[in-house]
N, C-alpha and C positions, 0 to 999 in steps of 0.2 A: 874324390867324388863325395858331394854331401848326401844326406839324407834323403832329400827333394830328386834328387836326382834319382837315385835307384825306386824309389817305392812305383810298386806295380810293371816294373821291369824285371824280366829272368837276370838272375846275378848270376845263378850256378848250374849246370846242367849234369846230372851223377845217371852211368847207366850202371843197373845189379844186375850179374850175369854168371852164370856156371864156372864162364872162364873167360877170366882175362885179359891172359896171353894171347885168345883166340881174336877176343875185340880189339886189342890194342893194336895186331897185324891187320886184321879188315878195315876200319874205318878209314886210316891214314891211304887208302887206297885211292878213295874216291873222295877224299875232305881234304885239305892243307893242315888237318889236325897232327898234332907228335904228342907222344907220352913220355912224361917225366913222371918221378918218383918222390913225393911230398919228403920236403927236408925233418921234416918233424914225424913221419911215420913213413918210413920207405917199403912197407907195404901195400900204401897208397898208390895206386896210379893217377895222377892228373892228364886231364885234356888239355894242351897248350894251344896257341892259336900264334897269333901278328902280335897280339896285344897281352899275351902272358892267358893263364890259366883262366878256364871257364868253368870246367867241371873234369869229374872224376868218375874213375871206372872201383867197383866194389864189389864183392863175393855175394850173392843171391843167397839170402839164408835159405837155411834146409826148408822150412815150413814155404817157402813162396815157390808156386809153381813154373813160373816162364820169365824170361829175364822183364828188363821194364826199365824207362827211362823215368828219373824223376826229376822235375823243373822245381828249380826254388824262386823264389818271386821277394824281392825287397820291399822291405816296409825298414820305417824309421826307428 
């Protein structure tokens, strides 16, 4: 995919959450989403899809109050 392609398009889609375990079992319920384990930090959860990984699941630091999804957006 070049450059051109992604800018201004969601590339990555990360939800921060208390708990993990809990999001990783809900989601796959009502999405065709599965959770893999980043080969470079298997404390990583990734969201897999049809087409490989979009985003990932992360620990909610202690200072943030409510979990929260965060979108990342391509630029060149």
């Amino acid at each position: 995919m070049s450059n051109a392609d992604i800018r201004g398009r969601f590339v990555w889609h990360e939800l921060m959450t208390t708990d993990i375990k809990a999001a990783g079992a809900f989601y796959p319920k009502f999405t065709s989403w599965k959770t893999q384990s980043w080969d470079k930090d298997p404390s990583y959860t990734m969201w897999a899809g049809a087409k490989g990984a979009f985003g990932g699941v992360r620990t909610l630091p202690d200072t943030a109050r409510a979990a929260h999804w965060l979108p990342y957006i391509g630029t060149p």
